[in-house]
C-alpha positions as CSV (number, residue, x, y, z in Angstrom):
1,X,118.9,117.6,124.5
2,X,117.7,120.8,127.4
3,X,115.0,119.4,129.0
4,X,112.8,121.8,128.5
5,X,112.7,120.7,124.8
6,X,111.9,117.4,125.9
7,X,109.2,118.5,127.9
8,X,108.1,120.4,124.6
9,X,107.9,117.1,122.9
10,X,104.8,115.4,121.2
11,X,103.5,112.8,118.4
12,X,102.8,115.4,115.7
13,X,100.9,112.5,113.9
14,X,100.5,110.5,116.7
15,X,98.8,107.7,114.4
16,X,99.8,108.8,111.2
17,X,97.3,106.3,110.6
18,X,94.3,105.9,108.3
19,X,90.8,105.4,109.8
20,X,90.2,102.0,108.2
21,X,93.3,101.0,107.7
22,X,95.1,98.1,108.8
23,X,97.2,97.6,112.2
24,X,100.2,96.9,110.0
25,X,99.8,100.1,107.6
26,X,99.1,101.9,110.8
27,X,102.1,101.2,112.2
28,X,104.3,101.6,109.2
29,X,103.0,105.3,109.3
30,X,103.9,106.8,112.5
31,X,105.8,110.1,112.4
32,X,107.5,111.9,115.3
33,X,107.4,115.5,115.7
34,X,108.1,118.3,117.8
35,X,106.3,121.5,119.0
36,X,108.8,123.8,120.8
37,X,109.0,127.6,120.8
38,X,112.7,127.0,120.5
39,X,111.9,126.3,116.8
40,X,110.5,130.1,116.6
41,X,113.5,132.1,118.7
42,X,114.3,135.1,117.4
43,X,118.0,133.8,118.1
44,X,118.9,131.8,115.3
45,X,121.2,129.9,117.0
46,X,118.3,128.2,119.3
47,X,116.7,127.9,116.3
48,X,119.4,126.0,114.9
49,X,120.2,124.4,118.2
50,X,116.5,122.8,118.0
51,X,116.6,122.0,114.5
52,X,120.0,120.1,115.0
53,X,118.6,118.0,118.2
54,X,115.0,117.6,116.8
55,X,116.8,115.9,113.7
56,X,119.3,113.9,115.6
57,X,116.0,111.7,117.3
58,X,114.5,111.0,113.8
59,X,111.5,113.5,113.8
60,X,110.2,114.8,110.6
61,X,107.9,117.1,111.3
62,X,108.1,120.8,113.4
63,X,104.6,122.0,114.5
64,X,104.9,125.7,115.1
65,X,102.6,129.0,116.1
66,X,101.5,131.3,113.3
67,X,100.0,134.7,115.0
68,X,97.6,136.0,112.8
69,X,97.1,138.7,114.9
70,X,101.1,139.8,115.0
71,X,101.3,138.7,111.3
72,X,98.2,140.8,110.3
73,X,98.2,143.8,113.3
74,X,96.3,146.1,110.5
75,X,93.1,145.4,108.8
76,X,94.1,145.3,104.8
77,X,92.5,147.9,103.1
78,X,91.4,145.6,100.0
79,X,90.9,141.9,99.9
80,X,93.5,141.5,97.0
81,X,95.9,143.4,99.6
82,X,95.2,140.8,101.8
83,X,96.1,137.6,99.7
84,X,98.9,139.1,98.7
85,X,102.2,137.8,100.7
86,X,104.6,140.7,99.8
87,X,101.7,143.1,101.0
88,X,103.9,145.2,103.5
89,X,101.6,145.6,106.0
90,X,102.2,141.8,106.8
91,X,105.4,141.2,109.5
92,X,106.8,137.5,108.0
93,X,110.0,138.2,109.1
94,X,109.5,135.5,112.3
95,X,107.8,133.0,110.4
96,X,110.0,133.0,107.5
97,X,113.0,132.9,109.7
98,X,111.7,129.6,110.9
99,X,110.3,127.6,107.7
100,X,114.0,128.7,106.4
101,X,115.7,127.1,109.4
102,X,113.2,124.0,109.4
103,X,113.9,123.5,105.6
104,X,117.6,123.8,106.6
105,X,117.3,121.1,108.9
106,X,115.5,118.8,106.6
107,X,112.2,119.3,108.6
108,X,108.6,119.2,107.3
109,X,107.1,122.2,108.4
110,X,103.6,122.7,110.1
111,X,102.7,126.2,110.6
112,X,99.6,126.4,112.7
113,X,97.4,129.5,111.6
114,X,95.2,131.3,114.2
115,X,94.3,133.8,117.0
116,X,92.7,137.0,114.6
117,X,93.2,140.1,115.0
118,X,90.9,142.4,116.9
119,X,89.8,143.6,113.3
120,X,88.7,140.4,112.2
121,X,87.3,139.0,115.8
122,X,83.0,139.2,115.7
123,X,81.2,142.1,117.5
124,X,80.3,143.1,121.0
125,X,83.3,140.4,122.5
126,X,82.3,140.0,125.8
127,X,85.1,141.2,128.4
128,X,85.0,137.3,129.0
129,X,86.6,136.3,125.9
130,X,90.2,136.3,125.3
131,X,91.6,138.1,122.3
132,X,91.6,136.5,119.3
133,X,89.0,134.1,119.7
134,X,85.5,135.4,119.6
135,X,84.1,134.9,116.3
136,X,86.7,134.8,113.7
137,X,86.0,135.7,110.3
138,X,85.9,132.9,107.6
139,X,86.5,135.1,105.1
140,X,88.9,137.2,106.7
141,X,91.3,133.9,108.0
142,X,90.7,132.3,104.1
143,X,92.4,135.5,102.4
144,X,94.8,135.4,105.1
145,X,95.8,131.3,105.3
146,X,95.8,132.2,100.8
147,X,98.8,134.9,101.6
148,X,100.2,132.1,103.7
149,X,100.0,129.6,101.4
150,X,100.9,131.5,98.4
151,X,104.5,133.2,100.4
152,X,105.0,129.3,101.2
153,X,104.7,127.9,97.4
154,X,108.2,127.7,96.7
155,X,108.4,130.4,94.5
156,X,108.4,133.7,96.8
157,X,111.7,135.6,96.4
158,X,113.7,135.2,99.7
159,X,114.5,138.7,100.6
160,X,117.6,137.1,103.0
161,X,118.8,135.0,100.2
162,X,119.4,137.1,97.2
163,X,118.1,135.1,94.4
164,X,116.4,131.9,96.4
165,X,112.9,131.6,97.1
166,X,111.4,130.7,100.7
167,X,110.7,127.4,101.0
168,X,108.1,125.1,100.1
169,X,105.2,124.2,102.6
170,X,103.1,121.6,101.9
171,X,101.2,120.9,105.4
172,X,99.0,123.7,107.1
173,X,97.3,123.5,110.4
174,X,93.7,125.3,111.1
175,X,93.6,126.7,114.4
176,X,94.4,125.2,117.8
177,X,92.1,123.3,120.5
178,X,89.0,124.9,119.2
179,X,87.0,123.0,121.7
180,X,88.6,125.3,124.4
181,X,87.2,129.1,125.0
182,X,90.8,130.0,125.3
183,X,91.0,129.7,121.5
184,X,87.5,129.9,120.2
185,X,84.4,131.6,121.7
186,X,81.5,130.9,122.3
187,X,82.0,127.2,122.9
188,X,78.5,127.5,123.0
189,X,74.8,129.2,122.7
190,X,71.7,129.9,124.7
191,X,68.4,127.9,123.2
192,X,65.0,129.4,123.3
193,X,64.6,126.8,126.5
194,X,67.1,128.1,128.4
195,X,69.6,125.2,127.8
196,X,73.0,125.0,125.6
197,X,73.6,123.8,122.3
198,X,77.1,123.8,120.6
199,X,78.2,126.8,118.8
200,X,82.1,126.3,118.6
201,X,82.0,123.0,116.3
202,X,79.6,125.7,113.8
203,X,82.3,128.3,114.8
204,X,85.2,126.1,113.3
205,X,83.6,124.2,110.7
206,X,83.6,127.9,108.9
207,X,86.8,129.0,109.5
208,X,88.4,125.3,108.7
209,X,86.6,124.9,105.1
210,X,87.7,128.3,104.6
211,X,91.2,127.6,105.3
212,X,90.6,124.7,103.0
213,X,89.6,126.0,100.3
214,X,92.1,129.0,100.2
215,X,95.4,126.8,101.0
216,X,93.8,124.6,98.4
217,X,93.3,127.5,95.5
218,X,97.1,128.1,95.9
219,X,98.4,124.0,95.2
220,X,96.1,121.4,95.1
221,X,98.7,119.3,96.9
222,X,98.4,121.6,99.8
223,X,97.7,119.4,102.7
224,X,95.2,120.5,105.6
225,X,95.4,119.3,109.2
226,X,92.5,120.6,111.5
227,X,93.0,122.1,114.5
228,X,94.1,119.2,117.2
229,X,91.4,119.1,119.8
230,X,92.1,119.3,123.5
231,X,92.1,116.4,124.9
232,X,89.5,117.6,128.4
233,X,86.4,118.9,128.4
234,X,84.2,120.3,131.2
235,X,81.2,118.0,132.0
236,X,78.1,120.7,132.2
237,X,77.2,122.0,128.8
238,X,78.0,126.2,129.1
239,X,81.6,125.8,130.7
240,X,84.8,126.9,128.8
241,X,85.8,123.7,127.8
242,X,84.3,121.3,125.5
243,X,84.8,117.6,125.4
244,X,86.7,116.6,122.3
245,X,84.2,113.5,121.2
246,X,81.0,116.0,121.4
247,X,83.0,118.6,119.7
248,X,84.1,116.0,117.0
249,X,80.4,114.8,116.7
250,X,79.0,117.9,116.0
251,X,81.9,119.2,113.6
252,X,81.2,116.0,111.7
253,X,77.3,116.3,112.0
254,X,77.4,112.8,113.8
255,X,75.2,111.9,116.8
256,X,75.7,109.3,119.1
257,X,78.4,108.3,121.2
258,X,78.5,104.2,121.1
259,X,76.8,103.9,117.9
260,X,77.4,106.8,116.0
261,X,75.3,107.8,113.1
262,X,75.1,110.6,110.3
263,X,72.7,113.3,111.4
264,X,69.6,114.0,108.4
265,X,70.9,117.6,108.1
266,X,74.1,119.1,107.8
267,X,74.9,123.0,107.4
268,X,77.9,122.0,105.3
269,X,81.0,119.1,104.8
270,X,83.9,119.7,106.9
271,X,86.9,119.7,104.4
272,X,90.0,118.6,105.4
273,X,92.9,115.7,104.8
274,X,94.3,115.1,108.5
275,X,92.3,114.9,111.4
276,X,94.3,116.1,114.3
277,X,94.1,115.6,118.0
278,X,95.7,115.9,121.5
279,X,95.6,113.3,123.4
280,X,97.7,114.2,126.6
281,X,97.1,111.3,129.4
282,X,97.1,111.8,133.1
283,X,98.8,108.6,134.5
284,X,100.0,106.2,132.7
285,X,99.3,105.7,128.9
286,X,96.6,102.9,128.8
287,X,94.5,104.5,131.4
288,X,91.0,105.7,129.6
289,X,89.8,108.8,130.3
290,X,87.7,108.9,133.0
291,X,84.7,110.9,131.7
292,X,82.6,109.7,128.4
293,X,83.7,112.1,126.1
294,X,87.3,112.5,126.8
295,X,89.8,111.7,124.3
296,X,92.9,110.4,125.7
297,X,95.9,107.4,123.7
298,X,93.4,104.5,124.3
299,X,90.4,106.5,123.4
300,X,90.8,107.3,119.9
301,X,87.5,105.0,119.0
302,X,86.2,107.8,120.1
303,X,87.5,110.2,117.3
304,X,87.4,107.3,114.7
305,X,84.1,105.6,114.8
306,X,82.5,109.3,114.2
307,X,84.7,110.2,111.2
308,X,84.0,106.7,109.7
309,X,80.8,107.7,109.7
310,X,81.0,110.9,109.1
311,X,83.3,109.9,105.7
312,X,80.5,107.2,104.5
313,X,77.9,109.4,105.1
314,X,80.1,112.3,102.6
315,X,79.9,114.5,105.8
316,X,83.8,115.3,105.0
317,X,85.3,116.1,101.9
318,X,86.9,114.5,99.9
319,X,84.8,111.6,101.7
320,X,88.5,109.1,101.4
321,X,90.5,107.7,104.2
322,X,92.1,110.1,106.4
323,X,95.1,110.3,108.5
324,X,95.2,111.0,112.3
């Protein structure tokens, strides 16, 4: 295998685990996966090449970019333009190139949708923020993750393969490290007293139960991963970074960090089936994180004690068991 795939490698479900399940289930459900931009070459022999090593170790799933911005360049002119997948202002040609290979292979494909286009970014972005991530549109990502979904249903004709259809994609990934301003701005807001509160958990919980509810509209069996959340944060609220537990709280409406509890009010329940996270150590693998809200492999308490709550307290939906 080159070694800069193995480099590439990562526990797409690290736990494929349920929050409240037992150790035994837990382990029964682990799943290996890659992420690799191998897996999205515009040579298709690389592509092939990938699929053919990432199948020899046993892996499942292939997590992979989707560029709304270079899938969607121009602005629809109608919204029924943009949930339609054949609409030929849309440039598929990359992404379909790799869910064909992946389905080839026998891979589970996990297309990760985000970075918008600068039509569908908020207004006034600061010169700060990076492209693609200063306030999103909902609505604008829902109609697009529905065109997505729907080109993906297993029944879109396959313009490659005369009288095939594209394959079938069941799993579908809501942004990327949203807790980082290199994905999402702002991380966070000014208060009346001069402080900070969090504004990118409000950011994402929008964009994520829109996602939901449009991957959902096309096949209920759709399955929707959030985005997986960095593992570092900064520790001074107003940075670029924020920590993956406080992000996690506040997504879920959850406050508390050793004894987590529902909050009394809630904007909305985030919707979702997988909870997804990343939880890259420095130094060996049982060494915690060194700062409170960190999430790294021994820290996941820190993720699940929050959702438990979260899930009893119906701040998710459906409000059942999820996977990690």
């Amino acid at each position: 295998m080159p070694a800069r795939l193995v480099l590439a490698v990562l526990l797409t479900s690290l736990l494929a685990a349920t929050v409240g399940a037992s150790p035994a289930s837990a382990a029964r459900g682990l799943q290996l996966g890659f992420y690799d931009r191998a897996f999205s070459s515009p040579d298709p022999v690389e592509r092939e090449a990938a699929g053919q090593h990432a199948k020899a170790t046993g892996a499942r799933v292939v997590r992979f970019f989707v560029f709304w911005s270079a899938v969607a360049p121009t602005e629809p002119a109608t919204s029924t333009l943009a949930r339609d997948p054949a609409w030929t202002g849309y440039r598929w040609d990359a992404t379909d190139a790799t869910v064909r290979s992946l389905a080839d292979n026998g891979l589970t494909a996990l297309p990760v949708l985000f970075g918008a286009p600068k039509w569908a970014e908020g207004s006034k972005r600061p010169d700060g923020a990076a492209p693609g991530t200063w306030r999103p549109s909902p609505a604008a990502f829902a109609r697009f993750a529905e065109a997505a979904a729907r080109r993906y249903d297993g029944t879109h004709p396959d313009s490659q393969r005369p009288g095939a259809t594209l394959p079938r994609v069941r799993y579908w990934q809501a942004w990327n490290e949203p807790n980082l301003s290199v994905d999402l701005t702002p991380q966070w807001k000014r208060t009346k007293k001069g402080g900070y509160a969090a504004e990118s958990p409000r950011l994402y919980r929008l964009l994520l139960n829109a996602f939901s509810a449009a991957v959902k509209k096309v096949s209920s069996k759709n399955v929707v991963v959030t985005a997986g959340t960095a593992p570092y944060g900064d520790l001074r609220a107003g940075d670029p970074r924020m920590a993956p537990a406080r992000f996690w709280r506040s997504l879920l409406c959850v406050t508390g960090r050793k004894k987590p509890r529902a909050t009394k009010r809630c904007p909305a329940a985030a919707r979702f089936d997988i909870a997804a996270h990343h939880p890259y150590p420095i130094g060996p693998p049982r060494r915690k994180a060194r700062n409170a809200d960190d999430i790294v492999v021994p820290d996941f308490a820190k993720l699940t004690r929050p959702l438990a709550v979260a899930i009893k307290a119906k701040r998710v939906r459906p409000a059942t068991r999820k996977r990690i």
